[in-house]
N, C-alpha and C positions, 0 to 999 in steps of 0.2 A: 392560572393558565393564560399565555397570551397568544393572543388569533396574530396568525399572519397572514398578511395580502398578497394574493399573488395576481399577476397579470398573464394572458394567452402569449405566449410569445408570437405566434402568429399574428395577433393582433400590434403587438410592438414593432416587429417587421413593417406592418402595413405602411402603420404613423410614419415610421421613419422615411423610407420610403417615399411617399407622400410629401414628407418635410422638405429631403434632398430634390425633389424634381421641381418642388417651388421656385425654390433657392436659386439653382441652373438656370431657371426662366427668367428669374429675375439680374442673374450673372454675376450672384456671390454665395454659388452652388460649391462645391469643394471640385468639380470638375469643370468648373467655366474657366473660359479664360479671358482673360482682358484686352480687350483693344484699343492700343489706342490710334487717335486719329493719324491719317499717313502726314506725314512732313513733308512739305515742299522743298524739292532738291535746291541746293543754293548752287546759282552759276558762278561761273570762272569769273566773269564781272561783279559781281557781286563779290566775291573774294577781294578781286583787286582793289574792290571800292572801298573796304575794309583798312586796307594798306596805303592809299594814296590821299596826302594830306586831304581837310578837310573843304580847303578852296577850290582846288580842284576835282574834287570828286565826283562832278556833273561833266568833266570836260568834252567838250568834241570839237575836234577838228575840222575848219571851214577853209582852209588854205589850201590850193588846186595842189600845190607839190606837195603837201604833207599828205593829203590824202590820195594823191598818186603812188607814195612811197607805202602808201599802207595797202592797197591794193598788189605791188606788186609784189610785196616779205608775203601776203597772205598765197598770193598765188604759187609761192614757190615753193611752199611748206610742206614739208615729206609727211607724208599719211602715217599715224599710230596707230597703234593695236586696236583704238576705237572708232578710226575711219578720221579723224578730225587729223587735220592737219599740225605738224610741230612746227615750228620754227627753224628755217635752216639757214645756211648762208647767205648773205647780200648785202647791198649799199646799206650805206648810212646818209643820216643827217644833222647838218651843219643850221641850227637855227642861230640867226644872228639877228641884232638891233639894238636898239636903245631900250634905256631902263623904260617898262610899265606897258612893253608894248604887244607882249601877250606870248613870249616864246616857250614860257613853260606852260600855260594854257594847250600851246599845239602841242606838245610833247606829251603830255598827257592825254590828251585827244586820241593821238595814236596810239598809245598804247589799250585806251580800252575802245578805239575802233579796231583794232586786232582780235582783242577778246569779241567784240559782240557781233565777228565775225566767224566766230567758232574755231579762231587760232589755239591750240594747245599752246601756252605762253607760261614760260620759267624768268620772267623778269626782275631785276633790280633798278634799283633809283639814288643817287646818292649828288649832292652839290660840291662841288670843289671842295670848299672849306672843309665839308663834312669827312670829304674823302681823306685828306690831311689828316683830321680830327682822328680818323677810327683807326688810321696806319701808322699812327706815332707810335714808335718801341715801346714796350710801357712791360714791367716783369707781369710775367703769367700769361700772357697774350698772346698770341701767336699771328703775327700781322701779315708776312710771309703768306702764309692758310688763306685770310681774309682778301687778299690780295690778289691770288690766282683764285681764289672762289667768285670777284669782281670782274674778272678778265676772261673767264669761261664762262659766265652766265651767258645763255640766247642771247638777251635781250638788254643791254644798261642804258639807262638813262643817264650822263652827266649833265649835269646844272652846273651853268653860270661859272661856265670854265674860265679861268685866267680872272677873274674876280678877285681867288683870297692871294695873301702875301707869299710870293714865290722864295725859294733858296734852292742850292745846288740839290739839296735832298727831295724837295717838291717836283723838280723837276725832274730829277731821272725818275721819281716814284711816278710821276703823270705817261713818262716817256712807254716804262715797262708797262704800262698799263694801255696806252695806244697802242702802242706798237705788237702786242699778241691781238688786241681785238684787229688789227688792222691785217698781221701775216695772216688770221685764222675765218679772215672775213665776216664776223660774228657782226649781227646790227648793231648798230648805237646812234642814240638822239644825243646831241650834244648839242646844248641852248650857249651863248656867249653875247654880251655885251661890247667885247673891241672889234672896232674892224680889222681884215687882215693883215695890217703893219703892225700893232698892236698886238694882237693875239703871236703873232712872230718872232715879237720883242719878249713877250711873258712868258712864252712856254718852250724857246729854242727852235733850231730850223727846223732839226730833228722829227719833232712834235709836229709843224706846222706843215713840212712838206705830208707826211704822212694822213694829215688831215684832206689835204687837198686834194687827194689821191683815193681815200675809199669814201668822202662826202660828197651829197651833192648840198649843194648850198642853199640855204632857204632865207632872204632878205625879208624881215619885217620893217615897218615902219608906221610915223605914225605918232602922235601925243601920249605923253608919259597918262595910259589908263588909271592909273590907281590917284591921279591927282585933279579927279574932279570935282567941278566948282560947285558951290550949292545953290540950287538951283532957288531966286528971290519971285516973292509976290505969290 
């Protein structure tokens, strides 16, 4: 014959019971839940600093016009669905000077004194060359797209215009790309190396008169920064 053990079930209930409200206390109950710690929200600066090379990432803007122009895009900024201001139409600016003397510094500058001014901002950034670069016909690509996606953005940044090597296609592709930001009033920083005979000569009248007319112009000067001397003793 063999004895079998039984237990109260009552008593099994209890245990378990007992077991599961341990568990819970300790918050790896079968009905805890887990939390975890809150995330700090990332700002629109902090986005942007994500995307804006690594030299300039700290930039700001110390130049009375650039930061004139940045107070006045922020003031004129149509209210969003979240009270914060978007970017709407207005001037542009014309940074000019010599190599090293800090004009993509300012351009950047403004762009995240807008942000950490609570501008809602849909910005891009692209250097001449680059511009070139990304808009050459190439199968599969659609440059066209790229092109009017550059020419309706809020906010573009061109670098160091009239710098890369021009030809009849450079230049009507620069032409269509001034000329809507210019009919449609959209901002643009535009940093340049030539003075206005020069930049005249590079990119057609076309181009230059249209410059004239929605920038205000921002003269740097000044010793080439990036060629300093080392400092002896």
């Amino acid at each position: 014959m063999t004895a079998t053990l039984t237990r109260d079930p009552h008593q099994v209930g209890r245990i378990a019971d007992r077991l599961g409200a341990i568990l819970t206390q300790r918050g790896i109950g079968p009905d805890a839940t887990a939390h975890e710690p809150p995330s700090e929200p990332v700002t629109a600066l902090e986005l942007a600093d994500a995307r804006i090379p690594a030299r300039y990432r700290r930039a700001l803007t110390d130049h009375p016009q650039v930061t004139a122009w940045v107070d006045e895009i922020a003031r004129a900024g149509r209210p969003g669905p979240a009270g914060a201001p978007g970017i709407s139409e207005g001037s542009s600016l014309l940074i000019a000077g010599p190599t090293g003397t800090g004009k993509t510094h300012q351009a950047y500058g403004a762009i995240r004194g807008l942000l950490a001014v609570g501008v809602r901002l849909r910005w891009e950034a692209v250097t001449a060359a680059d511009l070139h670069a990304r808009l050459r016909p190439r199968s599969g690509f659609d440059s066209e797209r790229e092109l009017q996606a550059l020419a309706k953005c809020p906010l573009l940044l061109l670098d160091d215009l009239g710098a890369a090597k021009t030809s009849e296609w450079t230049e009507e592709l620069t032409y269509r790309l001034i000329n809507h930001r210019y009919e449609h009033m959209r901002p643009t920083l535009i940093t340049t190396n030539l003075p206005t005979p020069e930049l005249r000569t590079a990119l057609g009248d076309r181009v230059a008169s249209r410059l004239a007319e929605m920038t205000e112009r921002v003269i740097l000067t000044g010793p080439d920064r990036r060629r300093r001397s080392t400092p002896t003793g």
